[in-house]
C-alpha positions as CSV (number, residue, x, y, z in Angstrom):
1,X,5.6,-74.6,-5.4
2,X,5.7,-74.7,-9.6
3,X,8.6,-72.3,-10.5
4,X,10.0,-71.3,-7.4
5,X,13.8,-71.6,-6.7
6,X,15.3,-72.5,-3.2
7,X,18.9,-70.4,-4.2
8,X,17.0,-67.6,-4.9
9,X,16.1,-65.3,-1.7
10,X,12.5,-64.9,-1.4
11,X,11.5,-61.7,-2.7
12,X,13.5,-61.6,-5.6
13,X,12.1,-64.6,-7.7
14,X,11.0,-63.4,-11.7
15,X,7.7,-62.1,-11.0
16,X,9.2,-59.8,-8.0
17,X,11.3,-58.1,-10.6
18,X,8.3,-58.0,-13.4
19,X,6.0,-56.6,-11.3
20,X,8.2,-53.8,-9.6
21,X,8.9,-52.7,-13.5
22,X,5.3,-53.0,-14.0
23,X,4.9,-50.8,-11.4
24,X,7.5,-48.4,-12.2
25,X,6.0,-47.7,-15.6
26,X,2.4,-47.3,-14.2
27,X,3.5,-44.5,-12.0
28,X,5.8,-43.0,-14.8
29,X,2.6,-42.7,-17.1
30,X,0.4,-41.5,-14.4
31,X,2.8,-38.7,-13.9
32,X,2.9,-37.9,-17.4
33,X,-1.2,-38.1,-17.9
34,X,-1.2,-35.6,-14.8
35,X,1.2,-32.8,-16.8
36,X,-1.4,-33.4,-19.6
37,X,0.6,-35.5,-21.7
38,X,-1.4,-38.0,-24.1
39,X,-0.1,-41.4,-23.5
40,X,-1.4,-42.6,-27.2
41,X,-2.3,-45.9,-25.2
42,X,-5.0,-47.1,-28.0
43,X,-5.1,-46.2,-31.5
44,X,-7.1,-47.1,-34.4
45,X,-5.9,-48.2,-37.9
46,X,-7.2,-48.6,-41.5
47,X,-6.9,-51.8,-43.4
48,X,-9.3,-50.4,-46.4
49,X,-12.6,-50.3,-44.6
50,X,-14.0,-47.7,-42.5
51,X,-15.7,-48.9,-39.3
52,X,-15.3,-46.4,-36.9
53,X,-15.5,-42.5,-37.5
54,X,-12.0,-42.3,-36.3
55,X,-11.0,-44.1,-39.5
56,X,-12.3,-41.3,-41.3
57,X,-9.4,-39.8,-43.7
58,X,-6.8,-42.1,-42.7
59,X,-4.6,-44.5,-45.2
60,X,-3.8,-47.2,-45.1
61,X,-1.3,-48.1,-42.7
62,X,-1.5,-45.0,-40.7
63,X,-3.2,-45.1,-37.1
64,X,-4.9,-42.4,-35.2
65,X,-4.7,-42.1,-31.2
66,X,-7.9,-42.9,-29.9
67,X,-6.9,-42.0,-26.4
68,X,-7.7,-38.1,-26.3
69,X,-5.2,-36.2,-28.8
70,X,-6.6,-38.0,-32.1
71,X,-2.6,-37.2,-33.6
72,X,-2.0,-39.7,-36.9
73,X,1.2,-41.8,-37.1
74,X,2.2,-43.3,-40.4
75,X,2.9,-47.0,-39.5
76,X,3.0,-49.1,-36.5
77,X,6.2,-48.1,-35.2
78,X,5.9,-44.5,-35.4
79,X,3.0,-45.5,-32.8
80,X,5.4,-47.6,-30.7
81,X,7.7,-44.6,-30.6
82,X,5.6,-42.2,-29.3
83,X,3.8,-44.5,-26.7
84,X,7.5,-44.9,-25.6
85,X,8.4,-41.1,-25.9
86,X,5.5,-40.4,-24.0
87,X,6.2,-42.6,-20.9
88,X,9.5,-41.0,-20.4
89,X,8.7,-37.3,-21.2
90,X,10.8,-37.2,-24.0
């Protein structure tokens, strides 16, 4: 089998591990969705053109959560930080 390693036990190969974290953040989010917390899981930028009326009054740069709260973040990363934030209730 492509990939697999004989020292390694089965059940702990790569994938084990990846999906068990996978799985670990689904239920962290899910529990966070349930308190009513906005997981800003898709957002929508602006580049200079308005094509979607949740562009509407946004700069350039900034993004808007397009999952439910509609809460601006001035770049990229701000977005990252709060998708993170989000997951872990902080």
């Amino acid at each position: 089998m492509f990939g697999y390693d004989e020292e390694v036990p089965a059940g702990f190969q790569d994938a084990d591990f990846e999906m068990r974290e996978m799985e670990e953040v689904g239920r962290q989010m899910t529990a966070q969705r349930k308190r009513g917390v906005c997981q800003h899981a898709s957002a929508v930028g602006f580049t200079g053109t308005v094509n979607y009326p949740e562009q509407e009054g946004l700069r350039t740069g900034e993004l808007r959560c397009t999952e439910g709260c509609a809460r601006v973040f001035a770049d990229q990363d701000a977005w990252f930080d709060a998708m993170e934030s989000a997951r872990f209730g902080k």
